[in-house]
C-alpha positions in Angstrom: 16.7 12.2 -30.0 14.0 13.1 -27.5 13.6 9.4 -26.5 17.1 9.5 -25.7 17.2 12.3 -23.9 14.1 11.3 -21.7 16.3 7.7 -21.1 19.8 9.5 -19.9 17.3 11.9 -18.1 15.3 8.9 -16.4 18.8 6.6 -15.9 20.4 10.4 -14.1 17.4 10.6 -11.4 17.3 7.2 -11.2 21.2 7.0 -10.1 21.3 10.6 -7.7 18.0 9.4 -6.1 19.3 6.2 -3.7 20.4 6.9 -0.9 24.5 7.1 -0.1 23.7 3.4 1.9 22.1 1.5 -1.1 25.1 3.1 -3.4 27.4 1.3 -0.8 26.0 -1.7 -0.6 26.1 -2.1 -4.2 29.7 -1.6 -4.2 30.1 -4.4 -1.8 31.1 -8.2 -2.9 30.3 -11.2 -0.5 30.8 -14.7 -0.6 28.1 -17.6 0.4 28.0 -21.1 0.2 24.9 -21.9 -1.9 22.9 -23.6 1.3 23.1 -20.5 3.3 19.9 -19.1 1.4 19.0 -17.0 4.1 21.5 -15.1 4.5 22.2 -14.8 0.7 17.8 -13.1 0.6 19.2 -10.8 3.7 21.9 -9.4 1.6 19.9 -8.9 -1.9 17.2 -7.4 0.5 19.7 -4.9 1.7 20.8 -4.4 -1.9 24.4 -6.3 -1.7 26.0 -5.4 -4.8 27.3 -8.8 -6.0 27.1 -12.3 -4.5 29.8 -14.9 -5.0 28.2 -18.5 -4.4 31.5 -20.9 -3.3 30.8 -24.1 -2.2 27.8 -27.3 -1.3 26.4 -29.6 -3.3 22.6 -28.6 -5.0 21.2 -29.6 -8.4 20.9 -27.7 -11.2 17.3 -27.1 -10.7 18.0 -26.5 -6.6 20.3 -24.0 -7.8 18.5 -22.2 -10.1 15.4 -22.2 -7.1 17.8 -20.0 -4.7 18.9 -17.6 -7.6 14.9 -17.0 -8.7 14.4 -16.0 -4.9 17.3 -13.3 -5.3 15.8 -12.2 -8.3 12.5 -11.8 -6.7 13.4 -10.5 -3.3 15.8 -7.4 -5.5 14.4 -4.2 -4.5 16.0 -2.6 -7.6 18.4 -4.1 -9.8 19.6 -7.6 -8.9 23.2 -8.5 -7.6 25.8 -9.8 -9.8 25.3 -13.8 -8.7 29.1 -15.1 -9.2 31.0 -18.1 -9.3 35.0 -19.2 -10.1 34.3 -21.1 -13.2 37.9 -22.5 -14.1 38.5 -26.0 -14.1 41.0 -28.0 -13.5 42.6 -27.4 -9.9 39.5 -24.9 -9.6 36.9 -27.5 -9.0 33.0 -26.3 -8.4 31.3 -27.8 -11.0 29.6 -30.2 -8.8 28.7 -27.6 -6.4 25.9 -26.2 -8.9 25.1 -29.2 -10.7 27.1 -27.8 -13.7 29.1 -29.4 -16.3 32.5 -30.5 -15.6 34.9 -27.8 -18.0 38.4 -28.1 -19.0 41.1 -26.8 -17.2 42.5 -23.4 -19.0 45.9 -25.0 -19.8 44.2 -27.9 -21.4 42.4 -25.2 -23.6 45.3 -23.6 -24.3 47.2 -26.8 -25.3 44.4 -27.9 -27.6 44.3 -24.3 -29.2 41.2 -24.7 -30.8 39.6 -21.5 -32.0 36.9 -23.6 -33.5 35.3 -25.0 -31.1 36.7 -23.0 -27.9 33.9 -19.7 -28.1 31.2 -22.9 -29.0 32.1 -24.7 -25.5 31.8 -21.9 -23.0 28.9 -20.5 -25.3 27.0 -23.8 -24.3 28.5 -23.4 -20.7 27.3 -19.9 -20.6 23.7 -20.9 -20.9 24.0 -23.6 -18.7 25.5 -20.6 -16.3 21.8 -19.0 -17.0 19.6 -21.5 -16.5 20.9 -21.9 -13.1 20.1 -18.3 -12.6 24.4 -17.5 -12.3 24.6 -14.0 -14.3 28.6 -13.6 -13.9 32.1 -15.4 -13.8 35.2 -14.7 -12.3 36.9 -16.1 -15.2 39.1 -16.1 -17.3 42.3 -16.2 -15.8 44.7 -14.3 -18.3 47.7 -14.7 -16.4 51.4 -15.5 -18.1 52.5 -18.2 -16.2 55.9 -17.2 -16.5 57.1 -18.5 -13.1 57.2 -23.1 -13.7 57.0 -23.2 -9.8 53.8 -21.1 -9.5 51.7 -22.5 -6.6 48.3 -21.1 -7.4 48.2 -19.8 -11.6 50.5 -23.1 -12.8 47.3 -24.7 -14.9 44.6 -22.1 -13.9 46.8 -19.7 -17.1 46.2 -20.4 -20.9 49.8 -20.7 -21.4 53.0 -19.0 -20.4 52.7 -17.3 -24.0 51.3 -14.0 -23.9 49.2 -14.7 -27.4 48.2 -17.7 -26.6 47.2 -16.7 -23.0 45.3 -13.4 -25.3 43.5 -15.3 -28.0 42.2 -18.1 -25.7 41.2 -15.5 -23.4 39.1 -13.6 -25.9 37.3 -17.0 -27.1 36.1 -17.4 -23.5 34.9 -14.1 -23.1 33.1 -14.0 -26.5 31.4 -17.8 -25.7 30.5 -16.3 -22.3 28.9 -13.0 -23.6 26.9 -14.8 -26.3 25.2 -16.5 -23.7 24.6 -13.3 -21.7 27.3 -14.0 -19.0 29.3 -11.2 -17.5 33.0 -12.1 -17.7 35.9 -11.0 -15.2 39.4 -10.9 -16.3 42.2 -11.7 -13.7 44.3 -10.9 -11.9 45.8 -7.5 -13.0 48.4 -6.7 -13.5 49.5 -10.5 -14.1 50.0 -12.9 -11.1 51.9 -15.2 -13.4 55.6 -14.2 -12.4 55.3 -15.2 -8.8 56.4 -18.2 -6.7 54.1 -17.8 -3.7 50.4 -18.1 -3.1 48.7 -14.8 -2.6 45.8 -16.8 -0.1 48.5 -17.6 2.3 51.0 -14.8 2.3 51.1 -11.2 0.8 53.3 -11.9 -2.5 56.3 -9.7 -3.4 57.7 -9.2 -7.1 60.9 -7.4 -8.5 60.1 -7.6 -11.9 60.6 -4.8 -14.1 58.1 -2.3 -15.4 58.8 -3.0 -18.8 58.1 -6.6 -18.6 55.4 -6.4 -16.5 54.1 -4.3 -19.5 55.1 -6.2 -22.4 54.2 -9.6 -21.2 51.9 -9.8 -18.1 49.9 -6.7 -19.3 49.7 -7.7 -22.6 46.3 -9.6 -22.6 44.6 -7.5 -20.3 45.4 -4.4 -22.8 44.4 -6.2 -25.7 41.2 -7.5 -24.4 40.2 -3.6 -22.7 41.0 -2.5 -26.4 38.9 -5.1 -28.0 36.5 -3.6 -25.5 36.1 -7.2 -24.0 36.3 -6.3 -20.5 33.1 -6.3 -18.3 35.1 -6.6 -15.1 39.2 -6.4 -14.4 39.9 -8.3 -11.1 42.9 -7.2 -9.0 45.8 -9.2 -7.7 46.7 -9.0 -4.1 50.8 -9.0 -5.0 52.9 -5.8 -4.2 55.0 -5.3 -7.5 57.4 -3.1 -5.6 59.0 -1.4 -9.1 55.6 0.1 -9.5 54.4 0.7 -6.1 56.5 -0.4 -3.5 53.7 0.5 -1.0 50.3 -1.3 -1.8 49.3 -4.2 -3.5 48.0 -4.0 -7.0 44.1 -4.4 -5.2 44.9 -1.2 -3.1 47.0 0.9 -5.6 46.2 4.1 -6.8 49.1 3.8 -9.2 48.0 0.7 -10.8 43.9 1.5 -10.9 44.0 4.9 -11.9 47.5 5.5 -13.5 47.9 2.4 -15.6 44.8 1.2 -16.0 42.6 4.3 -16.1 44.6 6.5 -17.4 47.4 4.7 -19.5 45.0 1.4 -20.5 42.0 3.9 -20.8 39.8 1.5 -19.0 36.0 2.3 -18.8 34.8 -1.1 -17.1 34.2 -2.0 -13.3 37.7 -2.7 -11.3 37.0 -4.8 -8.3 39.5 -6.7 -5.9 40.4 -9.9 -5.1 38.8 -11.3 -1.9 40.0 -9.5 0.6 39.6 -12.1 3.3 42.6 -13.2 2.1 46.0 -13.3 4.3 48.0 -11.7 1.3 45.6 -8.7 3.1 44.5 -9.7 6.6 48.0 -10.5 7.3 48.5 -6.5 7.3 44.9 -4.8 7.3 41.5 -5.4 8.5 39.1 -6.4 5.5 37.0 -3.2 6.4 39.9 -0.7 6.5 41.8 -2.1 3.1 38.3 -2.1 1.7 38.5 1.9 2.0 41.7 1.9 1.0 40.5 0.1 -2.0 37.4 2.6 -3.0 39.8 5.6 -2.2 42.2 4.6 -4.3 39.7 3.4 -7.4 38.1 0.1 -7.0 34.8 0.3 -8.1 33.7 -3.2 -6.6 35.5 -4.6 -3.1 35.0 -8.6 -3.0 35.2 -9.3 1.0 34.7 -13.1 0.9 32.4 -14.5 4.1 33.8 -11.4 6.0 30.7 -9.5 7.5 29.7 -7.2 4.7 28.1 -4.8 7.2 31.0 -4.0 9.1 32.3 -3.3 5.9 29.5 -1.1 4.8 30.1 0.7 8.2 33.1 1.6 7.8 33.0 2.9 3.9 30.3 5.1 5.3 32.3 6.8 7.9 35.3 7.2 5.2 32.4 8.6 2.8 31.7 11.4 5.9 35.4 11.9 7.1 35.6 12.6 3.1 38.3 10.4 2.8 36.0 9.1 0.1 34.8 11.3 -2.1 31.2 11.3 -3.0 31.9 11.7 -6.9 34.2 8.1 -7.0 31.0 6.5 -5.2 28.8 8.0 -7.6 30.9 7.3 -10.3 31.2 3.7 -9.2 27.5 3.3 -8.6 26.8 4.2 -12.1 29.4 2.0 -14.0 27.5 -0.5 -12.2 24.6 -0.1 -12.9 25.0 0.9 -16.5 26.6 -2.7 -16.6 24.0 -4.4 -14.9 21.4 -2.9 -17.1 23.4 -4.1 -20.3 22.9 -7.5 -19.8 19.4 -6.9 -18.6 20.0 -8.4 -14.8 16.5 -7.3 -14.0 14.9 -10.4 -15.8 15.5 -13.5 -14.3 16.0 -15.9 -17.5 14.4 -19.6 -17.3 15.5 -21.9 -20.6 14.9 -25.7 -20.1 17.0 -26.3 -23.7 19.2 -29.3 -22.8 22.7 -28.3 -23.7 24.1 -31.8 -22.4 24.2 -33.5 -26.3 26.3 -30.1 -27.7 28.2 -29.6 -25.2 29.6 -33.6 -24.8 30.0 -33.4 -28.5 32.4 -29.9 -28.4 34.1 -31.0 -25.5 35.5 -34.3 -26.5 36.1 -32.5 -29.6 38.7 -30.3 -27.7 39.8 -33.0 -25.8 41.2 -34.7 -28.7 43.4 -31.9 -29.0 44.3 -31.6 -25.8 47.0 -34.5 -24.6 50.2 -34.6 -25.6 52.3 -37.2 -25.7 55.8 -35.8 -24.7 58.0 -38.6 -25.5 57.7 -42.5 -26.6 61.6 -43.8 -25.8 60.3 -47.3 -25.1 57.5 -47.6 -28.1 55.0 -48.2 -25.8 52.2 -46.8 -27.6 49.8 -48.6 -29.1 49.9 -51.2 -26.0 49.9 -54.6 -27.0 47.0 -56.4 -26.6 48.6 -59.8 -25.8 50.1 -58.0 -22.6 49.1 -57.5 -18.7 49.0 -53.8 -17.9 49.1 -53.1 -14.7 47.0 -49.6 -14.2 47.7 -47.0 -11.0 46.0 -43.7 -10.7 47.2 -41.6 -7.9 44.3 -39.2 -7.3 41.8 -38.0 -5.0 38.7 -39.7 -4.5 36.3 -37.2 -6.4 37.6 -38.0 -9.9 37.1 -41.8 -9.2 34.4 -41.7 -12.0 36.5 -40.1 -14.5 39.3 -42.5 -13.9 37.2 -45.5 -14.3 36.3 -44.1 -18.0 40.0 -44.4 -18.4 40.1 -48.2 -17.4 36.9 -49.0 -19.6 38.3 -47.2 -22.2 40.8 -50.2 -22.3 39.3 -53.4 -20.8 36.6 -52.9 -23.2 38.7 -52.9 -26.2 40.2 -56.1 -24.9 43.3 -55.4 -23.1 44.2 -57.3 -19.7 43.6 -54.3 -17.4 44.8 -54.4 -13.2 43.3 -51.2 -12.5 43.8 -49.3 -9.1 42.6 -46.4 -7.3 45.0 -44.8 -4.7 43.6 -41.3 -3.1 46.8 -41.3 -0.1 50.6 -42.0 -0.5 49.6 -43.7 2.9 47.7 -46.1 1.8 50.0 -47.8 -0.6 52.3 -50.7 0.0 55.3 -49.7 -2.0 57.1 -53.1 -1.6 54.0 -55.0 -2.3 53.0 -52.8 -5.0 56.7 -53.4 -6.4 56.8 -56.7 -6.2 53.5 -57.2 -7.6 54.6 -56.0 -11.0 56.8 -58.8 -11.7 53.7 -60.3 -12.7 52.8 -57.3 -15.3 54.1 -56.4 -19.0 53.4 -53.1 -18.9 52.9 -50.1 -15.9 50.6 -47.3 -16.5 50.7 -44.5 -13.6 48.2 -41.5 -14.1 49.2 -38.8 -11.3 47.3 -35.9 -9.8 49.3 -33.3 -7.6 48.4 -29.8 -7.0 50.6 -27.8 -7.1 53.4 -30.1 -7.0 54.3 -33.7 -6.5 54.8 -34.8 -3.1 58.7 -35.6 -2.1 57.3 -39.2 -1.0 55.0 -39.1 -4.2 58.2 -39.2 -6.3 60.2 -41.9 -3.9 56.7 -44.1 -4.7 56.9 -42.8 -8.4 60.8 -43.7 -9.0 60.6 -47.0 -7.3 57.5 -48.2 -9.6 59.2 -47.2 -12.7 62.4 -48.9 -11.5 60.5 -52.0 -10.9 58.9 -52.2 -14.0 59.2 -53.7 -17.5 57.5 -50.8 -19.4 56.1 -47.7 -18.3 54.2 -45.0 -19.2 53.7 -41.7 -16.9 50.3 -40.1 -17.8 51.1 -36.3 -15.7 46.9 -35.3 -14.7 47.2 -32.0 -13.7 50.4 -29.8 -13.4 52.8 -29.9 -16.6 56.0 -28.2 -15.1 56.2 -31.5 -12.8 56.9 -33.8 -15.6 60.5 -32.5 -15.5 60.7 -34.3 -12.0 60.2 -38.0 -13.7 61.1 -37.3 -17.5 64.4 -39.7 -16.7 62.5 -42.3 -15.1 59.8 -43.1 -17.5 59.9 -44.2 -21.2 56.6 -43.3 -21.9 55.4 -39.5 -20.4 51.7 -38.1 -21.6 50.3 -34.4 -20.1 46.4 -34.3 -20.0 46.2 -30.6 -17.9 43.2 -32.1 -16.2 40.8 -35.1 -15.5 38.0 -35.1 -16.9 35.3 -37.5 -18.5 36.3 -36.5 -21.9 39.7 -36.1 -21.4 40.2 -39.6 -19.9 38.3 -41.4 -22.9 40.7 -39.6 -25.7 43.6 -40.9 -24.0 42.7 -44.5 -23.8 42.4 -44.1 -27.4 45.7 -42.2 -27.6 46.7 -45.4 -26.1 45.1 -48.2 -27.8 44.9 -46.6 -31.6 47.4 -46.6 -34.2 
């Protein structure tokens, strides 16, 4: 009991003695790309309270050399180091030197509780030994709404369970490893039809759905006390508060999730460099609206966190701030820095690769789904000429050729081609080329939807062909769109290595 006492006693003074500028700074969020190493020392230096590490392209090992600086150069405890592991349409892996994960909709159609906490396990510790602490992820949003621009395949599911249970394998994989999770975007930004990075979405949904479906994982997880971090949504659900958005609510912080979801974890914002913000407030002034109103953490992007800093200390003396929320954010930081022991900067050189290939094919398998057959195209005949089109950008040109050697290897007469812009296709040419051809194969990558002139190209190849197959890459809720035109339709929910070797075999095995 003593030694306990002397700890609470030790962790109290340790808390109360910084000064009211550290305490702010360790509120504060900001976003780097990984080459600006300079500035990223600066801000650990002053004691930045998180650091979100966007975009470049560095090694592993280069990686894990800028993060054992931070470490080094942390006065005190050492910033949450953060990155937007998703997948899918989310694509940062090569940023880091980090392996290439599934898209959360391709987890969620494989639903594989075995092996799902196994795979972001292993990508947890690959999170580590590039010295990354913390993930914005997962994304527990309901994707509700087909024509969602920005959740679409960055959500489980549109089932609430689904979107739960996945959701709770990720976190549990990620925490094994020693990663601090962040669950987004509360309340649910699954139900709207706009993208909260280029305009401040609006939704009329009721209260009671909002609760009963878009809630609904976020309450489970808090009670299954799985919730280092809750992420807010920049959308204005105006049955609920018809004033802010859910990032700068008081009724949605402290009523529902406070009070009502009795949440104990860190709340921090969305960036709030985005226009669903700047298009009505500067970043410094919604940033005190934020802290006022019970954000813990306020994630300003690349905005300059100083200004920012600034202007939360002149709320702080103006007491539109109160000195107890500070206080009382300060500490649920640092109590959660000090659980996962931040202050050690962890080095493994385990190589993961072997396990994690091995898991992730495994899922993979499970994955694609073949929506419908009409022509009985699959398996393809080996004594035909298959004429093979991806329509995708140029950065998944490795994963598309495992695709093609997936099938010329086993044989088959393969015409494969590569096309990264509508404008760069000869649609009469292509047409007529595939008199020549038994068998079309198109694999298509949109985000978030298909192009008008993507279709025309689309409906004039199928029309043209003898057989066809549609193989949809990315977003499932454009297959409706081309369901007529093909006889053959297959929905992967991403491109990746793995995923594009299980569905030559989908295609090629009996």
């Amino acid at each position: 009991m003593i030694k306990i006492f002397l700890i609470i006693v030790f962790f109290s003074q340790y808390i109360f003695s910084q000064s009211l500028e550290e305490k702010i700074n360790s509120l504060i969020f900001v976003a780097y790309d990984i080459k600006q190493e300079k500035q990223i020392i600066k801000a650990t230096d002053e004691g930045i309270g998180g650091i979100q590490i966007q975009y470049g392209t560095y090694s592993l090992k280069k990686t894990r050399d800028v993060f054992k600086k931070v470490y080094k150069s942390s006065k005190y405890l050492p910033p949450f180091i953060a990155i937007d592991y998703e997948g899918g349409s989310v694509y940062l892996h090569q940023t880091h030197g980090l392996f290439n994960l599934p898209s959360n909709m391709a987890i969620g159609s494989a639903n594989d509780y075995e092996n799902t906490s196994t795979l972001f396990y292993l990508l947890g510790l690959e999170l580590k030994k590039a010295g990354i602490n913390t993930v914005f992820s997962p994304t527990v949003d309901v994707n509700t709404q087909r024509d969602n621009p920005i959740i679409n395949i960055r959500a489980f599911s549109d089932n609430k369970e689904t979107v739960y249970n996945m959701g709770r394998l990720v976190i549990k994989g990620f925490n094994s490893a020693g990663i601090i999770t962040t669950i987004k975007h509360f309340p649910g930004h699954g139900m709207t039809s706009s993208d909260s990075h280029l305009t401040l979405p609006v939704s009329d949904i009721e209260p009671i759905e909002l609760y009963n479906t878009h809630i609904y994982p976020f309450k489970r997880l808090i009670a299954d006390d799985m919730s280092d971090m809750i992420m807010l949504s920049h959308i204005i659900y105006k049955n609920v508060d018809d004033k802010y958005p859910a990032s700068l609510s008081q009724i949605i912080m402290k009523d529902i999730l406070r009070q009502q979801l009795k949440y104990k974890g860190i709340i921090i914002t969305d960036s709030l460099d985005m226009r669903a913000i700047t298009s009505k407030y500067t970043v410094e002034d919604a940033a005190v609206i934020a802290l006022k109103n019970g954000a813990d953490m306020v994630l300003v992007g690349k905005y300059d966190y100083r200004k920012v800093k600034n202007k939360i200390m002149d709320a702080v003396s103006k007491k539109e701030i109160l000195i107890d929320d500070i206080n009382q954010s300060y500490t649920r930081i640092i109590e959660l820095k000090k659980k996962y022991n931040l202050k050690k900067f962890e080095i493994n050189s385990d190589n993961f690769d072997m396990a994690y290939r091995d898991i992730a094919l495994k899922i993979a398998q499970k994955t694609n789904k073949l929506i419908k057959d009409d022509g009985h195209n699959i398996p393809l005949n080996k004594n035909e000429k298959i004429y093979v089109i991806f329509f995708v950008p140029q950065r998944f040109s490795d994963e598309a050729i495992v695709f093609y050697k997936g099938l010329s290897e086993k044989g088959y007469m393969v015409k494969f081609n590569m096309i990264s812009s509508d404008s760069k296709i000869n649609l009469d040419k292509a047409a007529n080329d595939l008199k020549q051809y038994d068998t079309l194969i198109i694999a298509n990558y949109s985000w978030p939807y298909t192009s008008i002139r993507r279709r025309e190209i689309l409906t004039t190849l199928a029309k043209n062909s003898k057989k066809n197959i549609f193989i949809n890459l990315l977003n499932p809720y454009d297959t409706d769109m081309i369901k007529n035109d093909f006889q053959t339709i297959i929905e992967t929910y991403n491109i990746t290595e793995f995923s594009m070797k299980t569905l030559s075999e989908l295609l090629t095995e009996k």
